[in-house]
KOLMAR-950553 format. One record per residue (C-alpha): residue number from 1; residue in one letter; z, x, y. Coordinates in steps of 0.02 Angstrom, whole numbers. Last residue first. Example, Ala and Ser with C-alpha at 12.3 -4.5 7.8 and 13.67 -1.06 7.14 Angstrom:
2
{seq 2&type S&up 357&east 684&north -53} .
{seq 1&type A&up 390&east 615&north -225} .
//
This chain:
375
{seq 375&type X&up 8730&east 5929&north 6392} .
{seq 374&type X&up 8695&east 6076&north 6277} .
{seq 373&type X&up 8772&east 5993&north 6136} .
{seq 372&type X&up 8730&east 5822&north 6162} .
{seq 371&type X&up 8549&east 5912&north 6194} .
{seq 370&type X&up 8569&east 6004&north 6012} .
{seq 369&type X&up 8618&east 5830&north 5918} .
{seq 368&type X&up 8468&east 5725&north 6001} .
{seq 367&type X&up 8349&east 5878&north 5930} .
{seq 366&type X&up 8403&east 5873&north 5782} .
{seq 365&type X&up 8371&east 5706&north 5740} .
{seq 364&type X&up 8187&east 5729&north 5817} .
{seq 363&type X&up 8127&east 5626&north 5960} .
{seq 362&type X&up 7999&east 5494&north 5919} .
{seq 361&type X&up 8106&east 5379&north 5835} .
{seq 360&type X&up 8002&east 5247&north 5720} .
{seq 359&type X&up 8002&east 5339&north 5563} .
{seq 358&type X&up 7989&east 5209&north 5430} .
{seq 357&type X&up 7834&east 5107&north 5454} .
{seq 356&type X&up 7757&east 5247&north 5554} .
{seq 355&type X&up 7769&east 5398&north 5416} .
{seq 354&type X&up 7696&east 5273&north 5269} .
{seq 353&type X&up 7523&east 5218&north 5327} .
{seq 352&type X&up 7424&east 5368&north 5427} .
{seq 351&type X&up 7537&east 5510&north 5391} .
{seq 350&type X&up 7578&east 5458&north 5199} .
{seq 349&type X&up 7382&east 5467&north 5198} .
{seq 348&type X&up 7342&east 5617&north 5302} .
{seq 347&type X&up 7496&east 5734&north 5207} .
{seq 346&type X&up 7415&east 5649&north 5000} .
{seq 345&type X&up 7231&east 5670&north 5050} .
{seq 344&type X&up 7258&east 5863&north 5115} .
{seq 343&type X&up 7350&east 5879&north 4947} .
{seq 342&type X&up 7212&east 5819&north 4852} .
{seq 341&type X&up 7102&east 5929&north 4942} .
{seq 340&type X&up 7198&east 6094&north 4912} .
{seq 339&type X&up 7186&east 6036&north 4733} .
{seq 338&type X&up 7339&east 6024&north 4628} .
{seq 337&type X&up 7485&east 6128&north 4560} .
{seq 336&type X&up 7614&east 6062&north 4627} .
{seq 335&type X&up 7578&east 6115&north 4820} .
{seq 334&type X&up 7680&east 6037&north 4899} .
{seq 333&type X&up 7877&east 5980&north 4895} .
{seq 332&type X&up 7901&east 5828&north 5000} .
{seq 331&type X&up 8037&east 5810&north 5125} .
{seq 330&type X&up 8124&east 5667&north 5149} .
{seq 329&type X&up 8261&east 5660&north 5295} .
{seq 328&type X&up 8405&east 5526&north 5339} .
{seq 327&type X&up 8432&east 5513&north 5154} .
{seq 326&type X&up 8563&east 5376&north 5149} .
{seq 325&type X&up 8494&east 5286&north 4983} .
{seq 324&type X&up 8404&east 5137&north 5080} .
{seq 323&type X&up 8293&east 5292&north 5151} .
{seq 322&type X&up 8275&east 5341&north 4979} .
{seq 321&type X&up 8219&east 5179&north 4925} .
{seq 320&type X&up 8107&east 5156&north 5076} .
{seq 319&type X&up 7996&east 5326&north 5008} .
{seq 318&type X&up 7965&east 5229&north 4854} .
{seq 317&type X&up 7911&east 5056&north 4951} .
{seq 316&type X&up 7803&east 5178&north 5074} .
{seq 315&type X&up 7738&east 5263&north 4906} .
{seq 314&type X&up 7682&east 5093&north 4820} .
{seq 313&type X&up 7598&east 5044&north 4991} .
{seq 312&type X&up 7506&east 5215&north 5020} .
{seq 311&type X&up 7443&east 5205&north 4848} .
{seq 310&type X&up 7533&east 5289&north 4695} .
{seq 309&type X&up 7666&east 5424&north 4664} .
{seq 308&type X&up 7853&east 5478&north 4731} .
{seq 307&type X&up 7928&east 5574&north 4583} .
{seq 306&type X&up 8110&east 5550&north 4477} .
{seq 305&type X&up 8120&east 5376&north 4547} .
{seq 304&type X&up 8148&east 5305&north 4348} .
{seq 303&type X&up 7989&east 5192&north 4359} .
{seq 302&type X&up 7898&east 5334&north 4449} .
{seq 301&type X&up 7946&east 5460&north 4296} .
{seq 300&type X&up 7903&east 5344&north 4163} .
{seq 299&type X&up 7715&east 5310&north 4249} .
{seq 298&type X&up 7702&east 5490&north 4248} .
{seq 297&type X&up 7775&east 5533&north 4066} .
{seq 296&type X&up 7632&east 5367&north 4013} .
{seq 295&type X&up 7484&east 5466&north 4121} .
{seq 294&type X&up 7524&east 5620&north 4019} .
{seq 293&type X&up 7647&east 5769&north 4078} .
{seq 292&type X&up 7631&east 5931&north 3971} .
{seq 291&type X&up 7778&east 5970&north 3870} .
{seq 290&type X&up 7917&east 6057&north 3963} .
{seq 289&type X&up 7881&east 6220&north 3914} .
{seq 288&type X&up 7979&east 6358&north 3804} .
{seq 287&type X&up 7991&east 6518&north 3893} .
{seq 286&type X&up 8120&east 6483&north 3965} .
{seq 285&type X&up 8252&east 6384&north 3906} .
{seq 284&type X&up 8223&east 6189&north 3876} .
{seq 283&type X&up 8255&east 6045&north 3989} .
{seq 282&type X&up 8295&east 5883&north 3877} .
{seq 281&type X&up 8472&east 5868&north 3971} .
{seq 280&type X&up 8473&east 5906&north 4139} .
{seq 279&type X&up 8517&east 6052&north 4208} .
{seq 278&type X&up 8638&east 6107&north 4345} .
{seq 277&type X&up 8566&east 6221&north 4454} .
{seq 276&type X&up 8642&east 6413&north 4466} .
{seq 275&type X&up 8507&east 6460&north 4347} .
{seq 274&type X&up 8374&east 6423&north 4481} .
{seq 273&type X&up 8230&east 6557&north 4398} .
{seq 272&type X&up 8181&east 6466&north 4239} .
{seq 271&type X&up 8239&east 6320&north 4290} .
{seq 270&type X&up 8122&east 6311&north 4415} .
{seq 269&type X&up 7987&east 6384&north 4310} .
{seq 268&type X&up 7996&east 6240&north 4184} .
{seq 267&type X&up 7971&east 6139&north 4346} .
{seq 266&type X&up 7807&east 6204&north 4409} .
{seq 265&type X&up 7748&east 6205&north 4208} .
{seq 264&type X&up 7772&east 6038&north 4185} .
{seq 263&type X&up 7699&east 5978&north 4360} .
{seq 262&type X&up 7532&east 6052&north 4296} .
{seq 261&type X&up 7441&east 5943&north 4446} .
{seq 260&type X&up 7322&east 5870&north 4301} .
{seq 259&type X&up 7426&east 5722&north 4270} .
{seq 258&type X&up 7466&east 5693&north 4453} .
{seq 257&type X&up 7283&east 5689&north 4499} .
{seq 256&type X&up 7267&east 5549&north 4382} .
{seq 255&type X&up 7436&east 5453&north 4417} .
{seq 254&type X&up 7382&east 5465&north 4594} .
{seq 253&type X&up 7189&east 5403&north 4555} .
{seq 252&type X&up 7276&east 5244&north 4455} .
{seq 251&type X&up 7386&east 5195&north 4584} .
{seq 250&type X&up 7238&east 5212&north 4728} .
{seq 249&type X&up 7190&east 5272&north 4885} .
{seq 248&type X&up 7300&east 5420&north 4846} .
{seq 247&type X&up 7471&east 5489&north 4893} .
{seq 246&type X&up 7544&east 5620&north 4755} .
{seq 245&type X&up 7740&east 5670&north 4811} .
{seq 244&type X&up 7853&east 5788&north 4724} .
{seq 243&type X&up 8044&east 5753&north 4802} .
{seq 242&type X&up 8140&east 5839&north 4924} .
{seq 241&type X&up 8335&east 5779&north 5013} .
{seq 240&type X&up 8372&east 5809&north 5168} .
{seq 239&type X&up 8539&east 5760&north 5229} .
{seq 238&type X&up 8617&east 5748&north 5408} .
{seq 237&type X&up 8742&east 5760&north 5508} .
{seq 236&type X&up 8739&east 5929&north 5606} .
{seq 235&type X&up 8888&east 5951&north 5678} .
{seq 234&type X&up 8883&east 6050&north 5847} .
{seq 233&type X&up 8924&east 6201&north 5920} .
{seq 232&type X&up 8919&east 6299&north 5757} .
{seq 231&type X&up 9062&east 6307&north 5600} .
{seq 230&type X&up 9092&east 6119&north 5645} .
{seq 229&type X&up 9251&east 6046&north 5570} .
{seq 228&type X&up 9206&east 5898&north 5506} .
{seq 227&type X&up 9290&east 5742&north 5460} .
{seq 226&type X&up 9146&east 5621&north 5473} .
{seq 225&type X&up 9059&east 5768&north 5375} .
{seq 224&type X&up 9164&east 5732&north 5220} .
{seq 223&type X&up 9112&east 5547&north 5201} .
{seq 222&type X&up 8948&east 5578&north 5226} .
{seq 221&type X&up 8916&east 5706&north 5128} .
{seq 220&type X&up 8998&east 5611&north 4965} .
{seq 219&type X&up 8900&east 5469&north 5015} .
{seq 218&type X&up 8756&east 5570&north 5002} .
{seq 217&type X&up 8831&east 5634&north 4800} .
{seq 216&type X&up 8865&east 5436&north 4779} .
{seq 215&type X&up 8686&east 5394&north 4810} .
{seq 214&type X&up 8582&east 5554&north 4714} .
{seq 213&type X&up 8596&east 5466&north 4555} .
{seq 212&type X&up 8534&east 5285&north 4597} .
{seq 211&type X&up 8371&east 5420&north 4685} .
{seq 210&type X&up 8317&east 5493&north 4535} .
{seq 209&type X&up 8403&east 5683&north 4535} .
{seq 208&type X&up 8380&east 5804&north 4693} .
{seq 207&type X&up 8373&east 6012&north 4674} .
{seq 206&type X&up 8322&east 6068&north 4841} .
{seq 205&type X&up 8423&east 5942&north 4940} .
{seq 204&type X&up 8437&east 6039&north 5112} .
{seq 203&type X&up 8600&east 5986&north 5183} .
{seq 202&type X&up 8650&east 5981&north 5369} .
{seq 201&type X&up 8827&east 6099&north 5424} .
{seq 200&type X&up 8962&east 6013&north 5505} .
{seq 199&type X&up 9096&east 6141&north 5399} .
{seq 198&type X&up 9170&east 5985&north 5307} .
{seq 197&type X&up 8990&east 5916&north 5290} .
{seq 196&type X&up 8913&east 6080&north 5204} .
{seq 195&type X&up 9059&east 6068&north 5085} .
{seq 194&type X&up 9033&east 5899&north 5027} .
{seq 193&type X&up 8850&east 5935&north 4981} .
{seq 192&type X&up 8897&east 6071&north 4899} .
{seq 191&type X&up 8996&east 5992&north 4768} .
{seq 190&type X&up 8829&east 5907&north 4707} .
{seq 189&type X&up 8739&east 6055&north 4652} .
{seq 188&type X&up 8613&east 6166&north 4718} .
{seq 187&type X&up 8634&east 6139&north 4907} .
{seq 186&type X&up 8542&east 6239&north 5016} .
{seq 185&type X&up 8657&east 6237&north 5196} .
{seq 184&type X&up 8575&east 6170&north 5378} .
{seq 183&type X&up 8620&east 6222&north 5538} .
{seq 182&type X&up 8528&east 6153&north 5708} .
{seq 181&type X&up 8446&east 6283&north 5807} .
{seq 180&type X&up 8586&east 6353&north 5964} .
{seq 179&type X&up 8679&east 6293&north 6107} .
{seq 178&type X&up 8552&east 6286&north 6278} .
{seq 177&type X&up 8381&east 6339&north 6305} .
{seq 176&type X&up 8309&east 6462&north 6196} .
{seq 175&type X&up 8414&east 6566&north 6069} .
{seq 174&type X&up 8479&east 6727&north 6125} .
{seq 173&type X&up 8398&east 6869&north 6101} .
{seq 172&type X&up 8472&east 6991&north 6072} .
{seq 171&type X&up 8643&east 7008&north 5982} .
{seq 170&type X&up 8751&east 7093&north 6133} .
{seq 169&type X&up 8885&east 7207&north 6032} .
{seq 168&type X&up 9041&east 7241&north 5983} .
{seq 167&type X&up 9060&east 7328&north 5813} .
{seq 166&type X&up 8976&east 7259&north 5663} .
{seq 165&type X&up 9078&east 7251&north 5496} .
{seq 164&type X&up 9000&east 7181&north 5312} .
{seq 163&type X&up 9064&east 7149&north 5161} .
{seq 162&type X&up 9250&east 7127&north 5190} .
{seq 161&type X&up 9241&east 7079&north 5328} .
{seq 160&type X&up 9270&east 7172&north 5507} .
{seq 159&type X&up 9171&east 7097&north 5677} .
{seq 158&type X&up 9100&east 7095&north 5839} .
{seq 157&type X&up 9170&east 7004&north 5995} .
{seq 156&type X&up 8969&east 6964&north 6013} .
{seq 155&type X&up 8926&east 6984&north 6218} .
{seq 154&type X&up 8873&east 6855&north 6312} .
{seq 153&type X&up 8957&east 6745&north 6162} .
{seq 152&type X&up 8818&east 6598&north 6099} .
{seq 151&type X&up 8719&east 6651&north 5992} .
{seq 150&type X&up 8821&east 6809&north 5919} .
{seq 149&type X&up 8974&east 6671&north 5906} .
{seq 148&type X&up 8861&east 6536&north 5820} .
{seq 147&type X&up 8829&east 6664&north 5686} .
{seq 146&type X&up 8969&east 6711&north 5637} .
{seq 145&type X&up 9045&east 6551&north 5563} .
{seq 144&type X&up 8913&east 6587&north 5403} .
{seq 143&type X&up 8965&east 6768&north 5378} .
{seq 142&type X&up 9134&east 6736&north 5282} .
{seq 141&type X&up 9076&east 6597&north 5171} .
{seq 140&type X&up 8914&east 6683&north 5109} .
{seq 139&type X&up 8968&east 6824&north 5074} .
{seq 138&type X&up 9127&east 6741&north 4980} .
{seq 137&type X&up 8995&east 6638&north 4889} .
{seq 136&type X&up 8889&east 6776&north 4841} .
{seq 135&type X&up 9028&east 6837&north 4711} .
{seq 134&type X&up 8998&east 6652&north 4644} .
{seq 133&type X&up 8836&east 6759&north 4552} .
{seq 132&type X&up 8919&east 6834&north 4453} .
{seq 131&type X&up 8822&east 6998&north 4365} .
{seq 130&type X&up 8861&east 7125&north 4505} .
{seq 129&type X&up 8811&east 7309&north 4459} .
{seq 128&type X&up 8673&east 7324&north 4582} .
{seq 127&type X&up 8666&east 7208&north 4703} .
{seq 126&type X&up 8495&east 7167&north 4772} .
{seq 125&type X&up 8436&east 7120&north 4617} .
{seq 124&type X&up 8564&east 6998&north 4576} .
{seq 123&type X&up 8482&east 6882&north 4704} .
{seq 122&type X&up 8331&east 6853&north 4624} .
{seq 121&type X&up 8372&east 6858&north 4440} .
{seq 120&type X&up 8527&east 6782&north 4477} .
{seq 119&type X&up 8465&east 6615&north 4551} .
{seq 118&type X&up 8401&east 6548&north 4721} .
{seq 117&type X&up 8491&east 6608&north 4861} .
{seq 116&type X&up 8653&east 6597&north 4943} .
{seq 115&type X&up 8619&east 6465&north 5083} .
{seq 114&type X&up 8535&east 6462&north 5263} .
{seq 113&type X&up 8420&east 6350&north 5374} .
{seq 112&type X&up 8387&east 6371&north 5554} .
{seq 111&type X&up 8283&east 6246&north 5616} .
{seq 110&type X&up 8152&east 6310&north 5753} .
{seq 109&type X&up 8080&east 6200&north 5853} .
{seq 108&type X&up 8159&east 6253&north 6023} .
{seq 107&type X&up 8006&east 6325&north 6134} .
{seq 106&type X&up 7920&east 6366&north 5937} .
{seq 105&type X&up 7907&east 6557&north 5986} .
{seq 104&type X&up 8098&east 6553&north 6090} .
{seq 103&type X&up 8166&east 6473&north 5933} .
{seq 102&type X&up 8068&east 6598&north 5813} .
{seq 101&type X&up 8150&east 6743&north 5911} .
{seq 100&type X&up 8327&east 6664&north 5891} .
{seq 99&type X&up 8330&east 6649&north 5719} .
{seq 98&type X&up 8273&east 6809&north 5698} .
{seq 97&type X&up 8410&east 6901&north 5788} .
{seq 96&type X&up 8523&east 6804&north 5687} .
{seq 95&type X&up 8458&east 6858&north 5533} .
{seq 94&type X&up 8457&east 7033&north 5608} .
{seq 93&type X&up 8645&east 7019&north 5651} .
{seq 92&type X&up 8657&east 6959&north 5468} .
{seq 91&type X&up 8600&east 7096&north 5392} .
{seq 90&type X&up 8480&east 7033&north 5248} .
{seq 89&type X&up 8471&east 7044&north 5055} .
{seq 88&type X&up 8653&east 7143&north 5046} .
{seq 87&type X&up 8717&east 7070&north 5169} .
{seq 86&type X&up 8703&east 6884&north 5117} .
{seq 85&type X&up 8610&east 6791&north 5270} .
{seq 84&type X&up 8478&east 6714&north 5169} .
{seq 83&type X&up 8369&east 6633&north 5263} .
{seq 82&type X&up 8309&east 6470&north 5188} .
{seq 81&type X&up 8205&east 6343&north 5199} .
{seq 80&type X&up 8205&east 6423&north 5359} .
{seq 79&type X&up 8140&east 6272&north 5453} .
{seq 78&type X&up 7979&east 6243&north 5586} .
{seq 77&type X&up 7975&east 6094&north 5690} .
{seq 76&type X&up 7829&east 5991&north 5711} .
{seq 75&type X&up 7761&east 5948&north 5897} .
{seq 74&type X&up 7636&east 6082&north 5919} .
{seq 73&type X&up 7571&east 6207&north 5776} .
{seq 72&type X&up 7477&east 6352&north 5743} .
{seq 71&type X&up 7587&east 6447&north 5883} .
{seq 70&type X&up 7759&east 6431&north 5774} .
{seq 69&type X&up 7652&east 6425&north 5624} .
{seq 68&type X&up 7630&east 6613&north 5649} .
{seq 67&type X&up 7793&east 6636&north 5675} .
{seq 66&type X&up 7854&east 6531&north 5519} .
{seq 65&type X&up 7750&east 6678&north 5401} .
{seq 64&type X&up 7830&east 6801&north 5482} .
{seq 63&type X&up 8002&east 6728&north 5459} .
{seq 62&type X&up 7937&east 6694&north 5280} .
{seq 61&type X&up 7934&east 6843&north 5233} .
{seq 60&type X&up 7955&east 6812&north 5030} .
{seq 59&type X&up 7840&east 6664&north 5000} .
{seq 58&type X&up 7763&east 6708&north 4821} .
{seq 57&type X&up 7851&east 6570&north 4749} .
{seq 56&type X&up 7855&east 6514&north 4584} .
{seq 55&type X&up 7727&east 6621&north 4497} .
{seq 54&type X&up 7814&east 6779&north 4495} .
{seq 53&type X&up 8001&east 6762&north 4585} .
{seq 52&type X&up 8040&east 6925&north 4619} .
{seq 51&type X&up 8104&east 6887&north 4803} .
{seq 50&type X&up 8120&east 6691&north 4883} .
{seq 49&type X&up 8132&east 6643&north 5075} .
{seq 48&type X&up 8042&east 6466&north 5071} .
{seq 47&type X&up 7963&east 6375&north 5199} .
{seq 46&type X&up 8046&east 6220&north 5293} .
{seq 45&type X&up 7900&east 6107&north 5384} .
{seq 44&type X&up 7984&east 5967&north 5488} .
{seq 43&type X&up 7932&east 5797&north 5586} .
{seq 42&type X&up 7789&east 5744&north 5519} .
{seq 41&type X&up 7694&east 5640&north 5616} .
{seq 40&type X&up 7505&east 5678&north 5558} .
{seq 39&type X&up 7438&east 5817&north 5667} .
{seq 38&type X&up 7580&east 5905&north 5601} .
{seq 37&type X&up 7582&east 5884&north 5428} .
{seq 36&type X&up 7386&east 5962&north 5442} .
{seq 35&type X&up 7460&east 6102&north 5541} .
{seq 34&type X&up 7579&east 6113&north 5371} .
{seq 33&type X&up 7445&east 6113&north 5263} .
{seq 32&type X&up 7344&east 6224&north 5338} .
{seq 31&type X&up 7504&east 6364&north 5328} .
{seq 30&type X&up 7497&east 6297&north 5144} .
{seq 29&type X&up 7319&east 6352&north 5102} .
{seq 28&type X&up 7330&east 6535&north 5179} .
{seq 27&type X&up 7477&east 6547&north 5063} .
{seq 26&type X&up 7375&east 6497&north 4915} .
{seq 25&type X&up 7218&east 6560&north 4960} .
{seq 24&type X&up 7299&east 6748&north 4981} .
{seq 23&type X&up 7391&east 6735&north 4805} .
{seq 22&type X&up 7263&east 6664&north 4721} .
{seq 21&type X&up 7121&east 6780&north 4789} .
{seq 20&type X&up 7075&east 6874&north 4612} .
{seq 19&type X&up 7051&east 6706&north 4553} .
{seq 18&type X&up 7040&east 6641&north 4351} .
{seq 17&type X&up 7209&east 6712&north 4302} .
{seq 16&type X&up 7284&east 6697&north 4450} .
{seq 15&type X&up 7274&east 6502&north 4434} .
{seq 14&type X&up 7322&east 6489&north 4276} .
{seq 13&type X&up 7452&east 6626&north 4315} .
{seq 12&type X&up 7558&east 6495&north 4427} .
{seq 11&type X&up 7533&east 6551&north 4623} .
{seq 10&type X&up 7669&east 6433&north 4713} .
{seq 9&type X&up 7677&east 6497&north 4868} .
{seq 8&type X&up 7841&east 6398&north 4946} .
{seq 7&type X&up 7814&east 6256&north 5047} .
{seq 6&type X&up 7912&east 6108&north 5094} .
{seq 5&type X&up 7852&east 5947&north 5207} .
{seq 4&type X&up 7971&east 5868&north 5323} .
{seq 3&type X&up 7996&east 5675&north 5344} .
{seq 2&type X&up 8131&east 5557&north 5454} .
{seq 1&type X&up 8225&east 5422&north 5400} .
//
């Protein structure tokens, strides 16, 4: 199993309240993160696109943003986590366009991951008079097989949908080296997963359960993709699932930080904004709060695998349970809420003891299924 980190620019108003600079330290913050990740045998960084979204993520360009880690950074690679490639938020010839740039800036790091967006109040917003949000899936569905044909045809054949038409053209650049980034799809809800593996596609967990939960919707992926037909040049079998994660040199300074990382509020405003995601019972509408977490909630949600905290040992023994699961990738979702230095402490430790125990392959998944490709 391999390990990514996620970042988003989380800027909660406690924070903004007290700091005219939140928003700046906080995505100056994660790019350091993710430099840190890589210095510390991680293998992917996936940054957010998201639009309206106050508080929960501030991370709307992130194909700027990625660029700049594309030269910040050596060995990790660098995801879209996602681009949206529903006209009416972003052409897809220019998502494609994109796409290729940051592969020729990150010499073939770049992972190229898509999906419909996170919730009505963002994606609504660039349709005017739509109020369902499955009218993104037919976007979605008939743009997604294009993609692989502007990478990869000298010229693109061009194209007539129902939602968006291009006539023939030559989509520059093309991506670097041979066949194209790997393809991943943000799933929301467990039928997804099965899709992404019928079209070959990897899965970005974004919205994960406790880890006995999540088994049968994996197996579900990996049934399907044995069966796949590939929408790009090659399938892309493989599942990434996310998960909060507080490493420290001890249980009880984990559960600590973890009570004062205002993980409450981080996932009230999840469901607060991801209205397509199914939720669980006990979550209430927004703007009522989850209560906030004490040290007995924290120690509940690490007996019930809902959150990966405590030493380095208790976390490798967590992080082997997803592994033992089918995940072939973990990513962990950071910030929560808590200090830049905490969160430094959390990457360098899971770096130092849990990354080696588990990740032994020094080539990237991803990478082995682009050569095969290419070969």
């Amino acid at each position: 199993m391999e390990f990514g980190l996620f970042v988003q620019g989380y800027v909660p108003a406690e924070r903004a309240q007290v700091d005219p600079e939140a928003e700046h330290k906080a995505l100056i913050e994660e790019t350091e993160y993710v430099i840190q990740a890589d210095k510390s045998g991680f293998k992917y960084a996936w940054a957010s696109e998201h639009h309206f979204l106050e508080e929960y993520s501030h991370l709307s360009a992130n194909d700027v943003y990625l660029g700049y880690l594309a030269h910040a950074t050596d060995r990790i690679h660098l995801g879209s986590g996602i681009f949206n490639p529903l006209a009416p938020v972003n052409h897809p010839v220019k998502v494609a366009e994109k796409v290729a740039m940051l592969d020729h800036l990150s010499e073939g790091r770049f992972e190229f991951g898509t999906g419909r967006g996170a919730g009505s109040h963002e994606i609504l917003g660039f349709m005017p008079g739509i109020t369902d949000m499955n009218h993104t899936k037919e976007i979605w569905e008939e743009t997604i097989a294009e993609f692989p044909k502007m990478w990869l045809q000298d010229e693109y054949a061009g194209f007539r949908g129902k939602h968006w038409s291009l006539p023939p053209r030559k989509i520059l650049p093309k991506p670097y080296g041979k066949s194209h980034p790997a393809m991943w799809y943000a799933a929301g809800s467990p039928s997804s997963y099965a899709m992404a593996g019928k079209k070959g596609l990897g899965v970005l967990g974004f919205s994960v359960q406790k880890v006995s939960d999540m088994e049968w919707v994996v197996e579900s992926y990996k049934t399907a993709v044995k069966e796949a037909v590939a929408v790009g040049d090659f399938v892309n079998d493989n599942v990434m699932v996310t998960s909060t994660a507080i490493c420290a040199e001890t249980h009880a300074k984990a559960v600590e930080i973890a009570v004062g990382g205002g993980l409450n509020y981080l996932q009230s405003l999840l469901f607060r904004y991801h209205d397509t995601f199914p939720r669980p019972e006990g979550i209430p509408e927004w703007p009522e709060l989850l209560p906030a977490y004490s040290e007995e909630i924290i120690e509940l949600l690490i007996a019930e695998e809902l959150m990966i905290c405590g030493d380095p040992d208790e976390v490798f023994r967590q992080c082997k349970r997803w592994e033992q699961a089918g995940a072939d990738q973990l990513s962990f979702g950071l910030p929560i809420g808590i200090s830049p230095e905490d969160t430094m402490t959390t990457i360098r430790l899971i770096g130092e003891h849990v990354i080696p125990k588990i990740d032994t392959d020094p080539v990237h998944r991803t990478t082995r299924f682009r050569q095969a490709a290419g070969a």
